[in-house]
Structures are given as C-alpha cells and as structure tokens.
N, C-alpha and C positions, 0 to 999 in steps of 0.2 A: 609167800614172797619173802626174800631173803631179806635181812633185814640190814640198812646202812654203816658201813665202817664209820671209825670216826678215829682222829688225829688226836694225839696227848693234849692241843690246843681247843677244842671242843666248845668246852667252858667260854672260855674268851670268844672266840667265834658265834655261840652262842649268842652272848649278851652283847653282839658288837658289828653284826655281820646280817648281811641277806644271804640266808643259807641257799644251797643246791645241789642236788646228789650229782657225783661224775665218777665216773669209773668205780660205784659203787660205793664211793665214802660221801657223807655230808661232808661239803667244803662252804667255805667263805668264797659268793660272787661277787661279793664288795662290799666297804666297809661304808666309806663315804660317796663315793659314786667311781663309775668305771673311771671318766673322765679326771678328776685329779691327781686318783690313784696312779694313772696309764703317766701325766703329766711331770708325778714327783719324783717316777724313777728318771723317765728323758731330764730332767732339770736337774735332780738334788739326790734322794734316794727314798725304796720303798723295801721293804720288808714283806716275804710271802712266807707262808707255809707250805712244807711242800712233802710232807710227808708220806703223803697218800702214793708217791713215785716206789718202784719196787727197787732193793737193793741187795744185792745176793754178795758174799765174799765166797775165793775161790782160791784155794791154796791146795800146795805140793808140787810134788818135784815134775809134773807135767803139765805145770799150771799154765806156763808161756803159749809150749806147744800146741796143748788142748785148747788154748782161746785162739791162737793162730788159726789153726782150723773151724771153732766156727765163728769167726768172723771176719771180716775185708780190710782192717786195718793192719798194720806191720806191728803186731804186739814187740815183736824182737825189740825194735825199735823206741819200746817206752820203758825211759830211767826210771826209776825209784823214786816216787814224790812227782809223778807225773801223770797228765790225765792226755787220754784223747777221746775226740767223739769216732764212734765207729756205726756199723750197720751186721745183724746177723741176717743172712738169707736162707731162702728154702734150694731146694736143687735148682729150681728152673730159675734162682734170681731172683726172684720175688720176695721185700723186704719183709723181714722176721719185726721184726724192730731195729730200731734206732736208741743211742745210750751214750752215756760217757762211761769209761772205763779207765779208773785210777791205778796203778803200779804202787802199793804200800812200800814191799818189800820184794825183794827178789823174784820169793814166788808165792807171795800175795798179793792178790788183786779184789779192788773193787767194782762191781758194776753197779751203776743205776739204770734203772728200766722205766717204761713209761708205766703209771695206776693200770691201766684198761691190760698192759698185759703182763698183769704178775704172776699167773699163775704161769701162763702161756709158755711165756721164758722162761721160768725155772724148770719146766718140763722138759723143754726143748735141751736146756741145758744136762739135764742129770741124763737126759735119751742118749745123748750124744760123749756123755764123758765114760760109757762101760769100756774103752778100749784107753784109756788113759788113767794114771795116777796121780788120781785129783779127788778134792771134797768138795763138796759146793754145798755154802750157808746160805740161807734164805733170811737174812736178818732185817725185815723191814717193818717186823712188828718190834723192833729193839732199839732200833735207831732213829730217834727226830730228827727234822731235815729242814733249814728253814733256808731261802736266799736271799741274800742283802744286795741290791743291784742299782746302781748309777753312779753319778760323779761323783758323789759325796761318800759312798760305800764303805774307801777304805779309811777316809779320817773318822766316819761313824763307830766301825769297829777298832780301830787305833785307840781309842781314847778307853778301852774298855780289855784289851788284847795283853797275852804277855809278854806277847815276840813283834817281832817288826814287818808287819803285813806287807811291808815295800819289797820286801828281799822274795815275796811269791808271787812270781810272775804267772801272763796268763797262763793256762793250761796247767802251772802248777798246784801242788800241795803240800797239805804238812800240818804239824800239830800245834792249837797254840792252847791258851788258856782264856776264856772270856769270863773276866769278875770271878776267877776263882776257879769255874769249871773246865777241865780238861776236853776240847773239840778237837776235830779233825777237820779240817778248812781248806776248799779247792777255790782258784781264784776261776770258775764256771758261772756258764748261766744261762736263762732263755729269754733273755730281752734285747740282746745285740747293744748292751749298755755295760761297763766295768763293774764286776762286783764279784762277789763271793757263795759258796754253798758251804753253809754248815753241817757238822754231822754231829748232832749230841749222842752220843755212842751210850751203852749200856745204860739203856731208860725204856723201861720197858712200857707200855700201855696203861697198866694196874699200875703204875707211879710215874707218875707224869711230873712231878715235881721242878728237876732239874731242866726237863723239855724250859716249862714255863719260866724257869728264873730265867735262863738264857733268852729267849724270847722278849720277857720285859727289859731284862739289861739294855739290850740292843732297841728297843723301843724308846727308852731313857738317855739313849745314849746319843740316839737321834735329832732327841726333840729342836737343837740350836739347826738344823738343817730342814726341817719340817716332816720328819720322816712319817712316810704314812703305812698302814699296814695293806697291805692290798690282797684281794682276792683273785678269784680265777678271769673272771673277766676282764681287767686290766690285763694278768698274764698273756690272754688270748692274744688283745689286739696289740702290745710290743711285740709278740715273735712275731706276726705278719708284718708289721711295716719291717722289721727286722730282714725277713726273707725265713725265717727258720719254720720247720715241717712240723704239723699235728700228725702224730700218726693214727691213722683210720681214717683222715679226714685228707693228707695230701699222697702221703705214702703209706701203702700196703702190701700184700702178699701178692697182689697183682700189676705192682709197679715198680721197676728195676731202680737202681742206683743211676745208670746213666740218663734214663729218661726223668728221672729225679734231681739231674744236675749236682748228684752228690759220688760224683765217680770220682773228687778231691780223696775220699776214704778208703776207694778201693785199689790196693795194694796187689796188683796181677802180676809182679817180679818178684813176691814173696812164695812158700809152697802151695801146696793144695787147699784150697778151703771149701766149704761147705757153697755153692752156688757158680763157684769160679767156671766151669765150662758152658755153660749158659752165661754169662757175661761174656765171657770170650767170642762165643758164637754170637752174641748183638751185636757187641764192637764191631765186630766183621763186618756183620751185612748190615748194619748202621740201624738209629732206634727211626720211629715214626712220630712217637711224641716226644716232646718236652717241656716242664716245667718253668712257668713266665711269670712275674711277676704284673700288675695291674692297677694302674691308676686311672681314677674315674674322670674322664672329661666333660660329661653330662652329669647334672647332679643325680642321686642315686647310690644304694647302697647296694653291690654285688651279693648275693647266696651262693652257700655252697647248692652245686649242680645246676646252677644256671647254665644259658648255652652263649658259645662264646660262637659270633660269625666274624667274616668277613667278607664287603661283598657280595652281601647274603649269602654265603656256601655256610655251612658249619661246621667251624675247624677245633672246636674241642667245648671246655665247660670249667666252670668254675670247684672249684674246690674247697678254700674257703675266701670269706669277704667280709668285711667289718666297715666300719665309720674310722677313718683315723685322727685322733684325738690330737695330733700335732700338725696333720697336711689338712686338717676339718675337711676332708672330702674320703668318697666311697675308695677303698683299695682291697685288691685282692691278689688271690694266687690262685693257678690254674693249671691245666694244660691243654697246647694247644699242637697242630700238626706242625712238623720239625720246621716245616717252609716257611711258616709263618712264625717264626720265634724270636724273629730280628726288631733289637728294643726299636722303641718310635714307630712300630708297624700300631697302625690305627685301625680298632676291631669295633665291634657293635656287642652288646649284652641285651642279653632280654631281662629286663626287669618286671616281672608281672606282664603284663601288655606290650612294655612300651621297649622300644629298641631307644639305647642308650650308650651316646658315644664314649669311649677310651683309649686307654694304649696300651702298648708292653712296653714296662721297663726294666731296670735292672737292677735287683736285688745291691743291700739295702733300698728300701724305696724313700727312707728322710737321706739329706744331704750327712754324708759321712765323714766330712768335714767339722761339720756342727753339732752332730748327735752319735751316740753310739762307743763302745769303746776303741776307735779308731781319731775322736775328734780334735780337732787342733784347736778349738777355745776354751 
C-alpha cells in the first residue's frame, strides 16, 4: 500500500489536528471541531491548508490557444493578474475536472486542480499539448497553498501585507509580500465567503520552512479576529451551503456542465475545444437532469446516494449532504429529473428507513444578503 502524502504543514497538523487521509495525503479534518471552524470563516475568518490541490504552470507562445482548446472557458478573455474558474472535458462532455485558472503573464498561466486528480490532469494535459508550443510544469510539490477566507480575511492579511490587498478584486491577482516573504495572492476560494489563496512559491517539501513562517504570520495575524485554523471538514460543509461542486462526488466524467448548472463557464461563441460538439448536441435536444440544491424540512441528515422521490416516483439522489452549521438543519445537493428542478418543489429522501420531508432550493442555500462574499452587513 502506498504510503500518504503529506503537506510542508504536517508537523503542525500533527500536534494540532484529527488527521485523515483524502486524495492520498494525511490532511487536517479539524482542529477544534467542524462546527466553530465551519462558523469562523461565515462570521470572522479561517485559515486552511490546501496544498494537497494539484497546480501545474503553462507557458509559451501557444499557451492561450492550447488552454482555449482544452477547456470551456474564453481564455482569450483573461487579462494578466486575473483568474477564472473553468471546466476541462472529455469528447462526449463529461467533466474532466473542474479548476481556477490564473493569467500571470501574457503567456503564462496558472492552474489549480483538485488532490484526487493530479496526476489525471497533468496527463490529460501534456496528451493533449503535442500539437501546440507549450511547456507544462507540474509544480505542486514546490508550491504551498494556504486560503484565508471570510469577512475579516483581507484586514487579517493587511496588517501583515506589502501592498494594498483592496486594489485585488475578486477573481483577481498579484504579488504581494507577507512579513517579508515574497507570495503570489488570488482574491479565490471555496467557501462562497471573501478571501484569499496564497501561493508560497519556491518552497519545496524537504524545507518547508518559509511554507510555516507564512502560515503562523497569518495565524498571529488573526488572533484579534479569532482566526481558527480549519480543516477539511469544515471546507466540505461551506462549499455545500455555498452551492459549489466536489468533484467525484457531484461532478464527473459522467455529468456534463449543463446538467451541472455550470454552463455560466462554457464559452460555445469561442473556437473549438475539447467536448464542444457533445455540449452542442445536448443543448439541442435539452438535458434530463439537473443539479438542485436541498434543504431538509424533516429533521435528518441527507447522504451522498440517497434516493430523492416525489410522490413516490423516483426523480433522482443525492450527491452530497452534511449538517449545516449555520441553517443547524440537514442540506444537500443532488440531482434530480429536469421537471422537477423548480425551487420550492417539495420532495421526500429516504433517510435509512424513513421517508423525510424537503425541498429544492436555490444555490447559495444561507441568505446572501447576510453571508457570503455578496453580503450587505
């Protein structure tokens, strides 16, 4: 058996954390529990590690082009210091992964990929680039990756920064200095909350040193705001109340972008890319599922593959489902048949035995008024 990756932050995790192996590395599932952790970034801010995500750099004079084609977003379309999230697919449409993808320079680019598929997509990538002039670096055992996310995010890093973290808006990027060391900083994230992704650049595994100064700066840096370190399990249950996708878990190579309700990234007025006539041909004759978000009306917690009715018919299943630490009721995501996708339609879940009232709602599932980086308080 192969034996568990592990993060430049290890140590600390170690003496600090309920470990758990995911996508192959020993991670942090929580420090102090899911529950505060999930709470400090909604309220204040949390600090993750996130190292374990795969990140490849992709430069030359075909770099545009080549990512144009394998992937669904309008590369054209992204300035310098600028990120988007995008989707790579197979022929028939079927999601490759899912990633953000930064514009350093002209024609360098960065992507982040999910842990579970590192190796996957850099394969996919180097397959696909022999007819282009391009390089593609696999730099994720080089670079630490930490996110700093909620309302308190950017005065946490401010107070520690060399440049003025207000002037990078969302989806932007750029370089700053934290206490000295040289990062690269996108204003991204996965908790549907304001904040940041760090990239401690040229730190390799065997010296992890600068990983860790940067990590406690911003720990220290926190503390007047209550910053908590959080693990994977608070990550989980913010991107669900959020709306945002695990891949394996909501999207896969057997579920398109439109039936994903992420056809916002697919760019079918740009050229050719890698899936595009298979999207084209669903659009047409229209999808059968889609993607719902799920609030629980009966107490109960949803699982992934539970079965979702209505009516007693059975119109689809759950994908994933958690406790949500801010609605303290069951919430999930699913999919169900297209007819029945309209918010407020009330379904049944089988929870173990027992049939368990709900509803579809609509992504975000907390009020986006009050939480999120959208909120007006």
């Amino acid at each position: 058996m192969q034996q568990a990756k592990r993060t430049h932050l290890y140590q600390f995790h170690r003496e600090n954390a309920e470990i758990t192996v995911f996508a192959g590395f020993e991670m942090p599932l929580w420090f102090k529990g899911i529950i505060p952790e999930h709470l400090a970034v909604r309220n204040s801010v949390g600090i993750f590690d996130i190292t374990h995500m795969g990140r490849a750099i992709i430069t030359g004079p075909d770099a545009e082009q080549f990512l144009n084609y394998v992937t669904t977003n309008n590369v054209q379309a992204l300035a310098p210091l600028s990120a988007h999230y995008s989707l790579m697919c197979n022929e028939k449409g079927g999601i490759k992964d899912d990633f953000v993808l930064s514009r350093l320079e002209r024609d360098k680019f960065l992507m982040v990929y999910n842990a579970a598929n590192r190796e996957k997509d850099y394969q996919w990538l180097k397959k696909n680039a022999e007819k282009f002039d391009v390089n593609i670096q696999d730099v994720s055992d080089n670079i630490a990756m930490f996110a700093v996310q909620g309302p308190k995010a950017q005065e946490t890093l401010q107070k520690i920064s060399s440049g003025d973290l207000s002037q990078i808006k969302r989806f932007k990027c750029g370089w700053t200095e934290l206490s000295g060391t040289k990062v690269f900083i996108s204003r991204t994230g996965y908790t549907g909350e304001d904040g940041f992704e760090i990239f401690v650049w040229d730190t390799p595994l065997s010296n992890p040193d600068k990983a860790v100064k940067v990590w406690n700066t911003i720990l220290e840096a926190g503390k007047e705001f209550g910053i908590q370190p959080c693990g994977l399990g608070a990550r989980d249950t913010l991107r669900l109340e959020a709306g945002l996708c695990l891949y394996g878990n909501d999207i896969d190579e057997e579920t398109t972008p439109l039936e994903a309700r992420l056809s916002f990234v697919v760019k079918f007025d740009k050229g050719e890319f890698i899936g595009k006539q298979a999207l084209l041909k669903q659009r047409e004759e229209g999808i059968k599922k889609r993607r719902v978000g799920i609030v629980m009306i009966d107490r109960g917690i949803p699982r992934a593959k539970f079965e979702i009715y209505r009516e007693e018919q059975k119109i689809g299943y759950v994908t994933s489902g958690t406790f949500s630490p801010l609605l303290r009721k069951g919430i999930a995501m699913g999919y169900v048949q297209k007819e029945h996708a309209k918010e407020e339609t009330e379904i049944t879940i089988k929870i173990r035995r027992k049939n368990a009232k709900a509803k579809i709602v609509k992504f975000p599932l907390y009020d986006a008024e009050k939480y999120g980086y959208r909120r007006k308080t």
